[in-house]
TIDOFI-706478 format. One record per residue (C-alpha): residue number from 0; residue in three letters; x, y, z. Coordinates in steps of 0.05 Angstrom, whole numbers, plus 5000, padded with zeros to 4 digits. Last residue first. Layout:
// TIDOFI-706478
<r pos="NUM" code="ALA" u="X" v="Y" w="Z"/>
...
END
This chain:
// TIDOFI-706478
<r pos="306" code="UNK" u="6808" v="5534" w="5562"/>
<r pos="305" code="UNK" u="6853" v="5575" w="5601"/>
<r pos="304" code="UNK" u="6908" v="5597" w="5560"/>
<r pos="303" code="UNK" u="6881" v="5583" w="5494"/>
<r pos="302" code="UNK" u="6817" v="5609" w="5510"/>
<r pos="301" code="UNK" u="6843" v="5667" w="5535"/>
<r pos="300" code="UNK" u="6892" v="5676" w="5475"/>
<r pos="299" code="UNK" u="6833" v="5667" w="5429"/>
<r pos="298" code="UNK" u="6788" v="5725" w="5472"/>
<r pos="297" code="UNK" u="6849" v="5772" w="5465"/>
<r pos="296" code="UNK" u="6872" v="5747" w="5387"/>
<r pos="295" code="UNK" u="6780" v="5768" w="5373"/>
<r pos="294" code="UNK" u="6783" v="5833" w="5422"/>
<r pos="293" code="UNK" u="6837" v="5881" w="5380"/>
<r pos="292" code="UNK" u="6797" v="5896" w="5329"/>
<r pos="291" code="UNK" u="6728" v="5908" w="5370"/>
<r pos="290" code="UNK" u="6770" v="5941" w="5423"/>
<r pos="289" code="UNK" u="6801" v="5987" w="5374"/>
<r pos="288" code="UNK" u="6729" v="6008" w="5333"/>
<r pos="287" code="UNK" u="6694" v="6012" w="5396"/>
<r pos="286" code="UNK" u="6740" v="6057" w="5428"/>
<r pos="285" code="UNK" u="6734" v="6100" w="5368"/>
<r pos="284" code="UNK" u="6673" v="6115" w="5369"/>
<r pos="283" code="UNK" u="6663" v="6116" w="5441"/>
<r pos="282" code="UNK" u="6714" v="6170" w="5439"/>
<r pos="281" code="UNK" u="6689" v="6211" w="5381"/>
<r pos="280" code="UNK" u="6622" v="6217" w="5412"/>
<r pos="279" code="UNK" u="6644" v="6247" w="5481"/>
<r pos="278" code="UNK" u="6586" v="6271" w="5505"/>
<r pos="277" code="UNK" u="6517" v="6291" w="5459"/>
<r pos="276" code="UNK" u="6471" v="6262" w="5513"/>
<r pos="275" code="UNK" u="6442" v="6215" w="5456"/>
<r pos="274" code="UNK" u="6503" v="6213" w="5419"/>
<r pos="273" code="UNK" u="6547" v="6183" w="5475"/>
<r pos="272" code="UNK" u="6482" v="6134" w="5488"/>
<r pos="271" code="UNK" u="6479" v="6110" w="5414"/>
<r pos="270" code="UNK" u="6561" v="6104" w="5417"/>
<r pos="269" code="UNK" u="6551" v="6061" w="5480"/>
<r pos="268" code="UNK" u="6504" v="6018" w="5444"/>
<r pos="267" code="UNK" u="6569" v="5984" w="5407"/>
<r pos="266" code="UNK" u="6587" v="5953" w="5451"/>
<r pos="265" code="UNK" u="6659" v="5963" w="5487"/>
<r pos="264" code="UNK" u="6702" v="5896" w="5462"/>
<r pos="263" code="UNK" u="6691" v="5826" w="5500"/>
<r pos="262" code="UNK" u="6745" v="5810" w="5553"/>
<r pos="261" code="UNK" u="6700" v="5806" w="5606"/>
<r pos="260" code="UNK" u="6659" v="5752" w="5570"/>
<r pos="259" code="UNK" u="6724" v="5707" w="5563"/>
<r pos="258" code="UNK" u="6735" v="5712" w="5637"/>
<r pos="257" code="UNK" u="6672" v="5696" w="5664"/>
<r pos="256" code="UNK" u="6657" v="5638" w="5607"/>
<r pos="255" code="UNK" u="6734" v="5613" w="5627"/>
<r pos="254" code="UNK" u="6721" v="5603" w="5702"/>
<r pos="253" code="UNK" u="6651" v="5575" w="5691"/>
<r pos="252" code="UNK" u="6683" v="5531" w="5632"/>
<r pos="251" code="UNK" u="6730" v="5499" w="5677"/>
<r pos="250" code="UNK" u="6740" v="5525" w="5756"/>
<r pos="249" code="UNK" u="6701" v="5577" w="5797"/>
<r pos="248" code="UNK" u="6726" v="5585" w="5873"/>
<r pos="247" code="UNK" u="6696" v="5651" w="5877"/>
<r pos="246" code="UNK" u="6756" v="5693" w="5905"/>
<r pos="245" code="UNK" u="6810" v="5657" w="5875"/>
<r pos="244" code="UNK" u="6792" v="5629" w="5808"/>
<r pos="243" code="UNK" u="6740" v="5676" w="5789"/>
<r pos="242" code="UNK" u="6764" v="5737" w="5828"/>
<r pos="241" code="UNK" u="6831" v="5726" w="5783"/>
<r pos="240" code="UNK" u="6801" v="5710" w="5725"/>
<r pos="239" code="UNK" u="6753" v="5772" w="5725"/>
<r pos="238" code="UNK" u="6818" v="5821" w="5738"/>
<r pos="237" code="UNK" u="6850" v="5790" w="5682"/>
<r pos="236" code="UNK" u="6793" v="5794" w="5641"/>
<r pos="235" code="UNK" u="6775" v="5873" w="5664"/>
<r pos="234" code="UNK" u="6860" v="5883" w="5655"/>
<r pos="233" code="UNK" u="6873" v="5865" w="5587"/>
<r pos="232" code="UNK" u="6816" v="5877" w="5545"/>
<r pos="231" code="UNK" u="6773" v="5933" w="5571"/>
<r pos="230" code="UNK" u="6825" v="5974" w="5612"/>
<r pos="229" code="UNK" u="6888" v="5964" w="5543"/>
<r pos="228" code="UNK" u="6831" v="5993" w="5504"/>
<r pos="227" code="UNK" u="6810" v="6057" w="5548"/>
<r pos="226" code="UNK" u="6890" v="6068" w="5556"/>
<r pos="225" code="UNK" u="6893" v="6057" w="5472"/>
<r pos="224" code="UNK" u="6840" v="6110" w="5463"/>
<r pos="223" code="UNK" u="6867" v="6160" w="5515"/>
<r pos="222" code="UNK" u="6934" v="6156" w="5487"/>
<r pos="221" code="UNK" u="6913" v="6171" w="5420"/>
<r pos="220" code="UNK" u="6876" v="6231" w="5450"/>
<r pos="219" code="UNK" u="6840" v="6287" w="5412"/>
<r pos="218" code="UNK" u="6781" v="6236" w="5388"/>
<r pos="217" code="UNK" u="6806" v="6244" w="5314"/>
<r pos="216" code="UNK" u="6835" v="6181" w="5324"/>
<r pos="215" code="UNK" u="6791" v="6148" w="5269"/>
<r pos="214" code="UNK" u="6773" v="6197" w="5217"/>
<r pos="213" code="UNK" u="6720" v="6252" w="5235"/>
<r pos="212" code="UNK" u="6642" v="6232" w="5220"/>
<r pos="211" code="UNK" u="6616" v="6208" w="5152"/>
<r pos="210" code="UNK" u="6640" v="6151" w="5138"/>
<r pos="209" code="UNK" u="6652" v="6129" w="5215"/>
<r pos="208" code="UNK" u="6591" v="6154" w="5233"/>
<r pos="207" code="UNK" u="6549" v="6116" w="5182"/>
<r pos="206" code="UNK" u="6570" v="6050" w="5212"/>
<r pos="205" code="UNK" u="6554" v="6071" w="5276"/>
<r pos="204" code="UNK" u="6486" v="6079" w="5262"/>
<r pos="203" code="UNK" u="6484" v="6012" w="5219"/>
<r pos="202" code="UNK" u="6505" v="5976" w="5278"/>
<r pos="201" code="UNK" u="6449" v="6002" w="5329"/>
<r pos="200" code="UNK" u="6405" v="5993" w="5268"/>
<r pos="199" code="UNK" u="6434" v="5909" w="5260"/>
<r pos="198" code="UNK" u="6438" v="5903" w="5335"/>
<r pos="197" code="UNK" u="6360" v="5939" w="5342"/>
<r pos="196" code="UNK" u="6320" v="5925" w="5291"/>
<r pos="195" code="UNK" u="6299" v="5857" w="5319"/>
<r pos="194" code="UNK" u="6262" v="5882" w="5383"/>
<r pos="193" code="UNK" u="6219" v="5912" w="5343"/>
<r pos="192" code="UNK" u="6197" v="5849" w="5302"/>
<r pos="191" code="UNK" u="6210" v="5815" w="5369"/>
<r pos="190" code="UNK" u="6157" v="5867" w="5415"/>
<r pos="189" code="UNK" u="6111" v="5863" w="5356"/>
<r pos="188" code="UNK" u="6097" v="5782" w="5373"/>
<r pos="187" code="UNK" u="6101" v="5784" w="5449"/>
<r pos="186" code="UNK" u="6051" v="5831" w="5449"/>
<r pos="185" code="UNK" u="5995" v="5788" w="5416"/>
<r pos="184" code="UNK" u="6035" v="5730" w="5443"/>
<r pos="183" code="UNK" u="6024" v="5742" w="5518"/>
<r pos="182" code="UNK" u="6081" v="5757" w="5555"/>
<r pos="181" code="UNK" u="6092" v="5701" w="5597"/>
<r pos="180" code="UNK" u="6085" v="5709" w="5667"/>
<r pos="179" code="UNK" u="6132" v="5673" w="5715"/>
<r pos="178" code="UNK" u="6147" v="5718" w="5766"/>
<r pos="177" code="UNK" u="6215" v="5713" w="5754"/>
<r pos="176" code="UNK" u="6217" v="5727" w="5685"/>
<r pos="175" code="UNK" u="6159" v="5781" w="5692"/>
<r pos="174" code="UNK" u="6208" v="5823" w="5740"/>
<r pos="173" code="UNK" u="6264" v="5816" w="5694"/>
<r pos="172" code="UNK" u="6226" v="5845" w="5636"/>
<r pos="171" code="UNK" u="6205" v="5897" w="5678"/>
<r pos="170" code="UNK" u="6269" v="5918" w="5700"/>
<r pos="169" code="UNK" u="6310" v="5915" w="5631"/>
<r pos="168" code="UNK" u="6247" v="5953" w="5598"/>
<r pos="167" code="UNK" u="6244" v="6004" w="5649"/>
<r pos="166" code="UNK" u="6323" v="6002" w="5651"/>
<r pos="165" code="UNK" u="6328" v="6016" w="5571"/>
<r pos="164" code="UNK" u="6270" v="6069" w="5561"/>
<r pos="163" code="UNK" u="6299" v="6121" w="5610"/>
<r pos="162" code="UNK" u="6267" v="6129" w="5673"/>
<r pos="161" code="UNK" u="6316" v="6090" w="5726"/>
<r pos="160" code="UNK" u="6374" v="6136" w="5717"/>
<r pos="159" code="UNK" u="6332" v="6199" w="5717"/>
<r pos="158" code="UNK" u="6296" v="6187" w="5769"/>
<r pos="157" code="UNK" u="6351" v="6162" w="5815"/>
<r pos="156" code="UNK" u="6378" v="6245" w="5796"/>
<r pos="155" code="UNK" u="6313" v="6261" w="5823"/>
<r pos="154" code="UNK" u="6311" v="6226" w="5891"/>
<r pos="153" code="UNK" u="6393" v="6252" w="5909"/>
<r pos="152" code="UNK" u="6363" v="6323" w="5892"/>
<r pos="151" code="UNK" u="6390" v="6354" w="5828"/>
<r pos="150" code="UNK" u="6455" v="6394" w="5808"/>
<r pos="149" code="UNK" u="6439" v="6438" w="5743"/>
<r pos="148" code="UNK" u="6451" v="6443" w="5672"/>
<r pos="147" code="UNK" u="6411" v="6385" w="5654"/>
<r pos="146" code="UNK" u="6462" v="6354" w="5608"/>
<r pos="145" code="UNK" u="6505" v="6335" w="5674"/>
<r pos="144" code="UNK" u="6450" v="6307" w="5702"/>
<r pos="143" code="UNK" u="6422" v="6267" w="5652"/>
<r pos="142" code="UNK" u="6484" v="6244" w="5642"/>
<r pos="141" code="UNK" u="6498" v="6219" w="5713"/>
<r pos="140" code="UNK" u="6430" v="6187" w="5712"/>
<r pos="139" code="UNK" u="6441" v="6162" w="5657"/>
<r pos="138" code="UNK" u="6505" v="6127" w="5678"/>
<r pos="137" code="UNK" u="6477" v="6105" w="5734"/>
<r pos="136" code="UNK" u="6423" v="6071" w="5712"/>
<r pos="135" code="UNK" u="6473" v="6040" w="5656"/>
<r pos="134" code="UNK" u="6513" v="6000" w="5712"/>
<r pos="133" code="UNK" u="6457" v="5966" w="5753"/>
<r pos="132" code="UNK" u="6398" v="5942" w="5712"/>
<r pos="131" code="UNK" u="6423" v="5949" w="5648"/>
<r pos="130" code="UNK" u="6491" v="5926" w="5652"/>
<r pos="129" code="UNK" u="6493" v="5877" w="5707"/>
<r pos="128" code="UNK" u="6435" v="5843" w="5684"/>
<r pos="127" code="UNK" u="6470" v="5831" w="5619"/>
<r pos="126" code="UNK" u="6519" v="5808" w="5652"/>
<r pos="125" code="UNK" u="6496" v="5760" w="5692"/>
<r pos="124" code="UNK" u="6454" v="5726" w="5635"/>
<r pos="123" code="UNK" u="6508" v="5722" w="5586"/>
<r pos="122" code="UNK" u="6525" v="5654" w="5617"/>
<r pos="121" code="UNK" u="6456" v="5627" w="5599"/>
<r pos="120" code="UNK" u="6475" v="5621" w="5530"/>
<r pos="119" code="UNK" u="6515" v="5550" w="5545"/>
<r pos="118" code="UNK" u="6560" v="5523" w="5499"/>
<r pos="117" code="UNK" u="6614" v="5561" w="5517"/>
<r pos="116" code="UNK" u="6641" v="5576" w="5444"/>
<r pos="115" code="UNK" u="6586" v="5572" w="5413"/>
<r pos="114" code="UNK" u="6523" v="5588" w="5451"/>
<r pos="113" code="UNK" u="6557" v="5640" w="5500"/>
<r pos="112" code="UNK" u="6596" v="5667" w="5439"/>
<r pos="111" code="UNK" u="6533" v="5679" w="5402"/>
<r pos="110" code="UNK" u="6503" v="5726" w="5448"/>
<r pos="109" code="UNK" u="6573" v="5759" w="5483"/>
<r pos="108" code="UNK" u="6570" v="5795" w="5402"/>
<r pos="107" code="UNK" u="6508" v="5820" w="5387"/>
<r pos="106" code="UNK" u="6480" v="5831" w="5465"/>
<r pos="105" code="UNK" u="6543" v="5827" w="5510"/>
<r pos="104" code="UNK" u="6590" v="5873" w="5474"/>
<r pos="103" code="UNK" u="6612" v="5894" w="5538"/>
<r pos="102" code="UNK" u="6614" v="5958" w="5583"/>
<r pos="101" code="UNK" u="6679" v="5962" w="5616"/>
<r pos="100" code="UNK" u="6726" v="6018" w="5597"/>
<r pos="99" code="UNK" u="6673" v="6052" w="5541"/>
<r pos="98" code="UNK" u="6628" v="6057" w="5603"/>
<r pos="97" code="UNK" u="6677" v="6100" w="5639"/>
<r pos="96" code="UNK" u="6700" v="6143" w="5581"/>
<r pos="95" code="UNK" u="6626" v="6153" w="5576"/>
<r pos="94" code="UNK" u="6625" v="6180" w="5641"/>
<r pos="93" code="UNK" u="6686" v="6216" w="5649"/>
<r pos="92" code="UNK" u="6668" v="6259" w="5582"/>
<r pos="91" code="UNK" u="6601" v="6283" w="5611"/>
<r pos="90" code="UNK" u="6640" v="6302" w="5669"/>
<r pos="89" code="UNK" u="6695" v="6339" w="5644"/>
<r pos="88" code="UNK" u="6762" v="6312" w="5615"/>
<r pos="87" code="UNK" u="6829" v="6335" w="5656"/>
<r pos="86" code="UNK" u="6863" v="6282" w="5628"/>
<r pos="85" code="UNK" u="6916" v="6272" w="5688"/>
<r pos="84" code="UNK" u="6863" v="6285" w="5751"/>
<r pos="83" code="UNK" u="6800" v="6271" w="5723"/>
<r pos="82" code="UNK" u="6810" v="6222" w="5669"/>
<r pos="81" code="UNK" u="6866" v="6183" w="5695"/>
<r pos="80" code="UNK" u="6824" v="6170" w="5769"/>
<r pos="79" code="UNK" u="6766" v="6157" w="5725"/>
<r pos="78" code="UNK" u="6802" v="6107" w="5679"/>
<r pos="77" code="UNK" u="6824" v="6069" w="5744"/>
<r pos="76" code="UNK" u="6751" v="6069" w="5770"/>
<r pos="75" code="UNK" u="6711" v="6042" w="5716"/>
<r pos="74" code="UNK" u="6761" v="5988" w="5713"/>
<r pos="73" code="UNK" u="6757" v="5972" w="5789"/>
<r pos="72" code="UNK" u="6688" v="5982" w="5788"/>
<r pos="71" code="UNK" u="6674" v="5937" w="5728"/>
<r pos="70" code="UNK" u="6719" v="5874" w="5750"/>
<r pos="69" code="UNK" u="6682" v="5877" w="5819"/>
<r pos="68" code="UNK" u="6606" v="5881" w="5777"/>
<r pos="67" code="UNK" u="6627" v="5817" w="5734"/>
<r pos="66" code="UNK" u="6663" v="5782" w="5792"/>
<r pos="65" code="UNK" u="6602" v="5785" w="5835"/>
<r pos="64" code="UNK" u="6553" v="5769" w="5780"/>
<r pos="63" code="UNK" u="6589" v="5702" w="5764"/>
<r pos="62" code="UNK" u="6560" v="5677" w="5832"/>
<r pos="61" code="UNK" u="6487" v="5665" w="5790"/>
<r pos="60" code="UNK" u="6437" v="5713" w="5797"/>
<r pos="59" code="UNK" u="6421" v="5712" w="5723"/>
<r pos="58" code="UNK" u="6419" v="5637" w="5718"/>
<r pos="57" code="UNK" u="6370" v="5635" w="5772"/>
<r pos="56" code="UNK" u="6319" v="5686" w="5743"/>
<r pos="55" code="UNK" u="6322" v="5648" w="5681"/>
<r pos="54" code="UNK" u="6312" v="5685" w="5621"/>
<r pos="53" code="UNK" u="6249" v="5697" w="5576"/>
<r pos="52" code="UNK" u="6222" v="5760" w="5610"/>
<r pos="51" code="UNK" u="6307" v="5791" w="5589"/>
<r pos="50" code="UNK" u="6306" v="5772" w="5529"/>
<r pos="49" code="UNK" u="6234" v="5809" w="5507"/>
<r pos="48" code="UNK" u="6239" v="5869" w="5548"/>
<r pos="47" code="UNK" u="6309" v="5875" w="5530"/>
<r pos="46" code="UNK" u="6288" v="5873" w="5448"/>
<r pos="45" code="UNK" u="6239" v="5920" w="5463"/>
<r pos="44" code="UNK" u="6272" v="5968" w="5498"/>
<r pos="43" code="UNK" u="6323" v="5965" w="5443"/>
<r pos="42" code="UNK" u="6270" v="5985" w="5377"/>
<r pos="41" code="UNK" u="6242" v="6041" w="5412"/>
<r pos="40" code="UNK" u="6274" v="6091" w="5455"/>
<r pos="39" code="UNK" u="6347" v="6082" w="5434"/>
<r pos="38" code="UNK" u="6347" v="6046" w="5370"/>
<r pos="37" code="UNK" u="6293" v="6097" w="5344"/>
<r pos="36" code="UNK" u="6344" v="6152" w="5373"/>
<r pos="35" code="UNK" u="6409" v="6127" w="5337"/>
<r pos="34" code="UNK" u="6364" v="6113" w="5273"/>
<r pos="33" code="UNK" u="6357" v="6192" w="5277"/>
<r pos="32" code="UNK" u="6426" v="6208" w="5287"/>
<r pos="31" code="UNK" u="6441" v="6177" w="5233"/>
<r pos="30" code="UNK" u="6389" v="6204" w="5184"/>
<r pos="29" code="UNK" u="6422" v="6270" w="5207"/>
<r pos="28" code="UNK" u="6493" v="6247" w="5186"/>
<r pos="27" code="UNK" u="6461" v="6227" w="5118"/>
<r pos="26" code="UNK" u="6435" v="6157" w="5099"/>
<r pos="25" code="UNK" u="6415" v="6139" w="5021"/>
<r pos="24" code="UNK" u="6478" v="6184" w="4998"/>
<r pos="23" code="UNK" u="6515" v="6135" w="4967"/>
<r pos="22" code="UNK" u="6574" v="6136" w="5015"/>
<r pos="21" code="UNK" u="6521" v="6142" w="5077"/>
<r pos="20" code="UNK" u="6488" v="6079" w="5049"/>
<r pos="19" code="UNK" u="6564" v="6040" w="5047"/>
<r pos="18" code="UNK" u="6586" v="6065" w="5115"/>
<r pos="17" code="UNK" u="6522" v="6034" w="5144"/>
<r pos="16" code="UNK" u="6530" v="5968" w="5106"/>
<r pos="15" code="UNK" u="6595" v="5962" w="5124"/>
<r pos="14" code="UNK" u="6580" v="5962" w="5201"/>
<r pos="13" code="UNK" u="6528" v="5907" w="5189"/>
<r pos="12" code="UNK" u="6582" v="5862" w="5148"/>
<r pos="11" code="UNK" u="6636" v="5871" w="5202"/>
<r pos="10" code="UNK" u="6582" v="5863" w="5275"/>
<r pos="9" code="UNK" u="6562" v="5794" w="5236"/>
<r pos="8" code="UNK" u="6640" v="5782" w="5217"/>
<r pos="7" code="UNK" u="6652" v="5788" w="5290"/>
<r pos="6" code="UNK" u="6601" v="5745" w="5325"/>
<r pos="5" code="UNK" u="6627" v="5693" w="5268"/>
<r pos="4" code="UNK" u="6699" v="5695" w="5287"/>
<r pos="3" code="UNK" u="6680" v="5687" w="5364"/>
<r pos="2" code="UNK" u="6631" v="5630" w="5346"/>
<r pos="1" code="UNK" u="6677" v="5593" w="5310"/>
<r pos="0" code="UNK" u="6729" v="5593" w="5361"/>
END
């Protein structure tokens, strides 16, 4: 359980460091939104482009893909049902409420529990690819969408999913991973000292929200909060278990890496995309704050349970 207690004081001490230079005055909301966009279009397509054309092509496509998308529709899907037809939230909303239900903390904090806890990084691989190659695609192009005003062509809204910085460097990473081309180390080199600012500015960005921004809750909806919580760390694990063990026939650490990973908290990039597209802020906000709490006595019960 080391690993899961360090993953979290890393994301702790990163987090306080933002709140603390927006207390003194050295980061202002503005300067916030700022690093939000340099994490966004510069310093995270690197850091995919440079993960993702180092991975194993095998790993990535392993069976633990299958229960990693299932477990995300079915999430994605009860908290759009609530949304729409109880909530009453508009699009925008829907689809970052969506994402905050079942997009994990793969990068800073799935990462180190892989290698510590699982012993074996490669189990991030899935869902990583999952994310950015499939599931954040769609929300962009949803978002871009919606923040265009105006109902596009089946071809154009695929344009917008697939054009942002993110999947071009999540695809074309891939694509040099399993053809085998290194990147050569003139642009290999830049692409890590980029890639590098972007968990500790991604964390930093949030940090100075929650200084400066409304206090936690402020959202509108308690209850939304806690039924966006209860979806990303109760249900997507038990759901992931149960394909696991009785749909995919995984047993041991496979069983537990696909469980444990679904019950990581909502990342933390899903507050740089709700402030990009300027939809639902407060809510990934705060659904990051309570799944992050709330995630380390889920992922140790897990363990407990199953490891």
């Amino acid at each position: 359980m080391a690993g899961v207690l360090e993953g979290f004081a890393v994301i702790a001490v990163l987090v306080a460091v933002g709140a603390l230079a927006a207390q003194v005055g050295v980061i202002d909301a503005a300067g916030g939104r700022a690093l939000a966009r340099v994490v966004f279009f510069i310093a995270t397509p690197a850091l995919l482009l440079d993960l993702l054309s180092r991975s194993d092509p095998v790993s990535v496509f392993s069976s633990s893909l299958i229960g990693a998308v299932t477990s995300v529709v079915v999430v994605s899907t009860a908290y759009a049902l609530v949304a729409r037809f109880v909530l009453h939230r508009e699009s925008g909303h829907l689809v970052i409420g969506m994402l905050c239900s079942s997009y994990v903390n793969a990068a800073n904090l799935g990462i180190p529990i892989a290698v510590y806890v699982l012993d074996d990084a490669t189990y991030i691989a899935p869902v990583l690819l999952m994310q950015l190659v499939l599931l954040s695609p769609l929300a962009f192009g949803a978002l871009g969408a919606i923040t265009s005003g105006h109902r596009p062509a089946p071809h154009v809204l695929l344009l917008y999913g697939v054009r942002n910085p993110l999947t071009l460097a999540a695809v074309a990473g891939l694509a040099l991973a399993i053809a085998g081309w290194p990147i050569p180390s003139a642009v290999a080199d830049p692409l890590a000292l980029l890639g590098g600012m972007s968990v500790p500015g991604m964390l930093i960005a949030y940090g100075v929200s929650l200084r400066l921004g409304p206090r936690i809750g402020a959202s509108g909806s308690a209850g939304e909060v806690a039924l966006v919580t209860v979806l990303k760390l109760v249900v997507q694990p038990a759901l992931a278990y149960l394909l696991g063990r009785l749909v995919l026939g995984l047993e041991g650490n496979d069983l537990l890496a696909l469980t444990v990973l679904a019950a990581l908290p909502t990342a933390q990039n899903i507050f740089v995309y709700a402030t990009r597209y300027d939809r639902a802020t407060l809510l990934a906000r705060d659904a990051i704050a309570a799944s992050t709490l709330l995630a380390v006595p889920a992922m140790l019960t897990i363990t407990a349970l199953i490891g």
